[in-house]
Wavefront OBJ file of the C-alpha trace (Angstrom):
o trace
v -16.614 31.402 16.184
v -17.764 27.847 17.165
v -15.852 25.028 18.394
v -17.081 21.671 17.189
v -16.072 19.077 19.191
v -16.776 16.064 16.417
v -15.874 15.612 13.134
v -17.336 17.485 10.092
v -20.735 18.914 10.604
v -21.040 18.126 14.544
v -20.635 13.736 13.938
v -19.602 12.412 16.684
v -19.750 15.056 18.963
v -21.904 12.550 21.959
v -18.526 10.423 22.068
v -16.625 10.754 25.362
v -13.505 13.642 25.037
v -10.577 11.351 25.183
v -12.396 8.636 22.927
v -13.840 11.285 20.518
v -10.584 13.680 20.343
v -8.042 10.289 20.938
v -10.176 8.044 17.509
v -11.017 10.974 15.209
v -6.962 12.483 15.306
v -6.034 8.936 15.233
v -7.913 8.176 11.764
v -6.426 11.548 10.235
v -2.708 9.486 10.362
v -4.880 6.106 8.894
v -6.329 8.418 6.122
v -3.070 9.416 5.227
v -1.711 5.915 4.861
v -4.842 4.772 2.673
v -4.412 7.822 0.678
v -1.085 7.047 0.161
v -2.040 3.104 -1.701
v -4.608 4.548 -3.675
v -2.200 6.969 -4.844
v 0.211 4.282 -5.667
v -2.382 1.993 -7.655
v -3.901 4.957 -9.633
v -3.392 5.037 -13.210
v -1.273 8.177 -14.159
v -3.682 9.538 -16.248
v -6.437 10.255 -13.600
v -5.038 13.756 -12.458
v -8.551 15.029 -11.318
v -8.934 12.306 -9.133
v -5.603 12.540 -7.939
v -6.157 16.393 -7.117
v -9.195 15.707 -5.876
v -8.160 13.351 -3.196
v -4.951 15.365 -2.502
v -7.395 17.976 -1.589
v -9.799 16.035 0.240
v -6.714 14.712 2.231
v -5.643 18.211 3.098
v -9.278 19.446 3.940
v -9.507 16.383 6.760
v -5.687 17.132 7.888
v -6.846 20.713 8.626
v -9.363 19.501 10.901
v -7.411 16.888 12.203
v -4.746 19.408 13.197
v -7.060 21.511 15.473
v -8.271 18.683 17.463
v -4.615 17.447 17.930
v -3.968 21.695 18.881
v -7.097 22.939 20.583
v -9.364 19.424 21.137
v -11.887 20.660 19.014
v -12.332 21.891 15.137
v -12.590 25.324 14.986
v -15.314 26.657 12.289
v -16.419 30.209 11.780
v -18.571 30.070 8.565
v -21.979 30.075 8.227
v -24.573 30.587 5.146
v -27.793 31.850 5.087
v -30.139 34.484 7.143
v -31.983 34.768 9.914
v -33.228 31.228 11.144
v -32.063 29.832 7.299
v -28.601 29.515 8.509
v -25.978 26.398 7.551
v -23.744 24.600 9.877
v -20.852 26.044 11.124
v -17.794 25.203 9.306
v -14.601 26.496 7.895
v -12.333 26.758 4.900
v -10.797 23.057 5.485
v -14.580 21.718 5.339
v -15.131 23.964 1.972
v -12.569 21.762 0.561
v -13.027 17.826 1.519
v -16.608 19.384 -0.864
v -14.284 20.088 -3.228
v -12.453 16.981 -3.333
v -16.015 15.383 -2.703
v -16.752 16.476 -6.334
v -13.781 15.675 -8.168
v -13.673 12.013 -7.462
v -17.476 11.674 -7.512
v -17.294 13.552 -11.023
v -14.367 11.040 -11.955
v -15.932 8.125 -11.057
v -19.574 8.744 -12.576
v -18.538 10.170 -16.079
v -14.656 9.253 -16.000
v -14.185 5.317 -14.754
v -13.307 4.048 -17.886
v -9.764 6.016 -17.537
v -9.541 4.721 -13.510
v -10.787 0.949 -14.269
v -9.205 0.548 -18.033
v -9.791 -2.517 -19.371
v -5.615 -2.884 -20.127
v -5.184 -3.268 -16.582
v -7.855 -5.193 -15.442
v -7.057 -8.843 -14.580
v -9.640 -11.574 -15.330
v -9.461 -13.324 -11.991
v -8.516 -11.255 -8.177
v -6.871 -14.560 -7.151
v -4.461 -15.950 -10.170
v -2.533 -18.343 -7.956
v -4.663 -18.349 -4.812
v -2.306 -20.264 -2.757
v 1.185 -17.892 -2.971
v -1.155 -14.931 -2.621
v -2.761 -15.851 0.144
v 0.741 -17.178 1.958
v 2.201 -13.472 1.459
v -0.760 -11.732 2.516
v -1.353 -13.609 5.898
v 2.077 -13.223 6.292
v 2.483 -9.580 6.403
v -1.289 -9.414 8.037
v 0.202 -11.922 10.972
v 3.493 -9.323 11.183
v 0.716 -6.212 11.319
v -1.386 -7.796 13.760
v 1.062 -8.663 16.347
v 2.273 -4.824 16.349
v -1.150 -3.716 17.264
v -0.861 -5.872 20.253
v 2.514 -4.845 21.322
v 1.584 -1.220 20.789
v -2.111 -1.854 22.464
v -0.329 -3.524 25.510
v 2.063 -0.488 25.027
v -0.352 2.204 25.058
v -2.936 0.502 27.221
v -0.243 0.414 30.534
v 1.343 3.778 29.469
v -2.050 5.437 29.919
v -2.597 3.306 33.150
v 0.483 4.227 34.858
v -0.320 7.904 34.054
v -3.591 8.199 35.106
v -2.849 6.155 38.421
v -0.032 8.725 38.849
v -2.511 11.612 37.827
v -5.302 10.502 40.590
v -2.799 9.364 43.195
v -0.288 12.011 43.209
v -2.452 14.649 42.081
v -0.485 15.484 39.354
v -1.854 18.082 36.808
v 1.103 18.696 33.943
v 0.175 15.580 31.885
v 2.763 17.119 29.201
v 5.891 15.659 30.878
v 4.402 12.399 29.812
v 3.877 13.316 26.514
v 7.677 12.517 25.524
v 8.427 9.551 26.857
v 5.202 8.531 24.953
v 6.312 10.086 21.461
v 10.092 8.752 21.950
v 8.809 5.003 22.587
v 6.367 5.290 19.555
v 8.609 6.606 17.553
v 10.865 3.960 18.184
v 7.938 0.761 18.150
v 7.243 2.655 14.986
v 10.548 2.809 12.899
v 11.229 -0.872 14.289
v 7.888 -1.648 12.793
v 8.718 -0.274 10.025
v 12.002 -1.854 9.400
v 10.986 -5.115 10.097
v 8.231 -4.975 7.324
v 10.898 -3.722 4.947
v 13.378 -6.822 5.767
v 10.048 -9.187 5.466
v 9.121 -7.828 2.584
v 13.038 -7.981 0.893
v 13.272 -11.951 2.056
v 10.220 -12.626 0.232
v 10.080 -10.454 -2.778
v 13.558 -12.289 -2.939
v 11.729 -15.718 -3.186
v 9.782 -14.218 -6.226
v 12.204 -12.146 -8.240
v 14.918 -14.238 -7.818
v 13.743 -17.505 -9.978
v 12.123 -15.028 -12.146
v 15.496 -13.573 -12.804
v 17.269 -16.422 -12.987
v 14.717 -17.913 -15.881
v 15.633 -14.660 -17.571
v 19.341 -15.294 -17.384
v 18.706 -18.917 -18.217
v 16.788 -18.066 -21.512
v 19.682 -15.336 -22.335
v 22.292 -18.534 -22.383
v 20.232 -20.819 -24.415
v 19.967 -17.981 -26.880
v 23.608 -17.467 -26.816
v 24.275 -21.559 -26.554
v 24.884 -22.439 -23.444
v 23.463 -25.460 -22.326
v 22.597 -26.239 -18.938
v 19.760 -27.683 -16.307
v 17.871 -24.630 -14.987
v 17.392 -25.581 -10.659
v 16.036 -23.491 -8.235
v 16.712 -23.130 -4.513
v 14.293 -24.978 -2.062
v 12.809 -21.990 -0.746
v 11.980 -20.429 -4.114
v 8.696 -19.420 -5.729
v 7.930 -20.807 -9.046
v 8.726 -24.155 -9.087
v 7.253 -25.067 -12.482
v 9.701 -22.817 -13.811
v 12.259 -25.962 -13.599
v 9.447 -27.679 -16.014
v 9.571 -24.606 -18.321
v 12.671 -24.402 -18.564
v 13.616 -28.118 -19.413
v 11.090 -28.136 -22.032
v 12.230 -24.976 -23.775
v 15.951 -26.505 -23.615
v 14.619 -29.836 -24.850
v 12.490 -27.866 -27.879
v 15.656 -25.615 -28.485
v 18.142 -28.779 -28.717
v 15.713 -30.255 -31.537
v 15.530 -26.965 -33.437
v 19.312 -26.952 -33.383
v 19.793 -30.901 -34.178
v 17.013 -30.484 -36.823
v 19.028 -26.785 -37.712
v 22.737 -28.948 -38.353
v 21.085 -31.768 -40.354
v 19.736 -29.255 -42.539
v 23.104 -27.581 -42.848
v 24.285 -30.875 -43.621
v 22.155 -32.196 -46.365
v 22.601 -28.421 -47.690
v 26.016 -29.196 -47.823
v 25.739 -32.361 -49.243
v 23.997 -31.334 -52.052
v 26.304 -28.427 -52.882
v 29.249 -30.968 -52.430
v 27.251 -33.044 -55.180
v 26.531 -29.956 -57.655
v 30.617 -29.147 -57.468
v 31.701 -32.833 -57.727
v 29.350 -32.663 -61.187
l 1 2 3 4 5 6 7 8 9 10 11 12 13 14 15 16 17 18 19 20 21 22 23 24 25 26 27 28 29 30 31 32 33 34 35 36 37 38 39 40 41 42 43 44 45 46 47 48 49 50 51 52 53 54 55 56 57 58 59 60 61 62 63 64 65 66 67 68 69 70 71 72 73 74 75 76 77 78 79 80 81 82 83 84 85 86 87 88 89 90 91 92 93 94 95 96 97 98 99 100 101 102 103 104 105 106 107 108 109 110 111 112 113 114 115 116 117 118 119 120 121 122 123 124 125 126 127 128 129 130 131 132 133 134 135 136 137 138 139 140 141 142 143 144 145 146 147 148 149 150 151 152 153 154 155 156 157 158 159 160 161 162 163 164 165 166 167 168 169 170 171 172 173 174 175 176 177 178 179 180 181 182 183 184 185 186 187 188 189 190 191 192 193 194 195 196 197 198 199 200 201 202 203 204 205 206 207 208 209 210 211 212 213 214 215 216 217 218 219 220 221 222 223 224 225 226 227 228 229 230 231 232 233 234 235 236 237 238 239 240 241 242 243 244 245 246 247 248 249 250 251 252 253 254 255 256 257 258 259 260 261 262 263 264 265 266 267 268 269 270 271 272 273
C-alpha cells in the first residue's frame, strides 16, 4: 500500500498540498472537457482511438477520484524483485498505458483514417475575418467567467481561512456547500449564457444561408423576387449571388420563350403549307 501524493508515477509530488491536491483534481474536470471536443471532431471510423482515449480518460478519472476522496492516489502494485522493483501504481495507471498504446498505435500506422484527405480543408482560416470575430467573442465571454469565478473563489477561500485562524474553527466541511451551491449556480449561468451567445450568432450564419436556400427553391419554382438580408447578417455577398443567379435565370427563361416562339412559328408555317 503506498499513497502517492502527485500524479502518475510520484510527478508533482514537491508541490504544496492544497496547490498539488487543489490543480491536479482540477485538470481531471479540464481533461474531461477536452476529451469531450476531440470526441466530437473524430471521424467515426477511428474506434481504436476512440476506445483508447475513453480508456485513458477513465484511467486519469480513477486517480483523480482518490485525490478528490483521500488527498492522495492510492497504488498497491509493484513489479519486479528484490531491489529490481517498479513504481508503485495501480489498476487505473495500468490503463492510461493502455490507452497510451491505442492512440499512439493509431496515430503512427493509422492517421490516414484520423486526418483523411476528404476532410481536410486547404486553408485553417477560409474567411479570416468572421472566424476570428466569433472566436474572440466566445474567448472574451470565457475569459470574463474566469475572473468572476477567480474573484469568487479567491475571497471564498479568504473568508474561510480568516474564519479558520481567527475563530479556530476546525470542520472546514460546513463550507464546502455553500461553495458547491454558488458554483453550481456561476456554472449553469455560465453555461446558459454561452448557449444563448452561441444561438444569436449561429442565427446570423444559418439564417441567410437558409434564406438563399429558400430563395433558390422560388426561382426554381418561378417566383421572382430581390433576395435582402437583415443588417446584422453574415454573408453579405449572398445579395450579389443571388441577383446574379436571378439575372442569369431571367435570360435562360427570355432566351427559353423566344425559342418556344420561333418553334411555334415555324410549326404555324408547316400547317399554314
Amino acid at each position: 500500500m503506498h499513497h502517492n501524493s502527485g500524479a502518475m508515477l510520484g510527478m508533482f509530488s514537491d508541490l504544496p498540498p492544497l496547490l498539488r491536491v487543489v490543480s491536479l483534481a482540477t485538470s481531471g474536470a479540464f481533461l474531461v472537457f477536452v476529451y469531450a471536443i476531440i470526441q466530437f471532431f473524430l471521424p467515426e471510423n477511428v474506434m481504436k482511438l476512440r476506445v483508447g482515449l475513453s480508456i485513458l480518460l477513465g484511467g486519469i478519472l480513477g486517480n483523480v477520484t482518490d485525490r478528490i476522496l483521500y488527498g492522495s492516489i492510492i497504488d498497491f502494485l509493484v513489479l519486479g524483485q528484490g531491489e529490481n522493483l517498479s513504481p508503485a501504481f495501480n489498476v487505473a495507471d495500468a490503463l492510461q498505458w493502455i490507452g497510451y498504446g491505442l492512440i499512439v498505435y493509431m496515430i503512427l500506422f493509422k492517421s490516414s483514417l484520423i486526418w483523411h484527405e476528404d476532410n481536410k480543408r486547404d486553408r485553417l482560416w477560409i474567411d479570416p475575418a468572421y472566424q476570428l470575430k466569433y472566436s474572440i467573442i466566445l474567448a472574451s465571454v470565457s475569459i470574463w467567467f474566469s475572473i468572476v469565478f477567480g474573484v469568487y473563489t479567491y475571497t471564498f477561500m479568504k473568508v474561510m481561512i480568516n474564519d479558520l485562524i481567527v475563530n479556530g474553527t476546525s470542520n472546514g466541511e460546513r463550507f464546502l456547500f455553500p461553495f458547491l451551491m454558488v458554483l453550481v449556480i456561476l456554472s449553469l449561468t455560465f453555461s446558459f449564457s454561452l448557449f444563448l451567445i452561441g444561438r444569436h450568432l449561429s442565427h446570423r450564419s444559418v439564417g441567410p444561408i437558409f434564406g438563399f436556400k429558400r430563395y433558390v427553391a422560388d426561382l426554381r419554382k418561378g417566383v421572382w423576387y430581390t433576395f435582402k438580408l437583415r443588417q446584422s447578417d453574415e454573408f453579405k455577398d449572398l445579395e450579389v449571388i443571388a441577383e446574379t443567379i436571378k439575372k442569369d435565370l431571367l435570360e435562360l427563361d427570355k432566351l427559353k420563350k423566344e425559342k418556344e416562339k420561333t418553334l411555334n412559328q415555324i410549326v404555324q408555317e408547316k400547317e399554314a403549307v
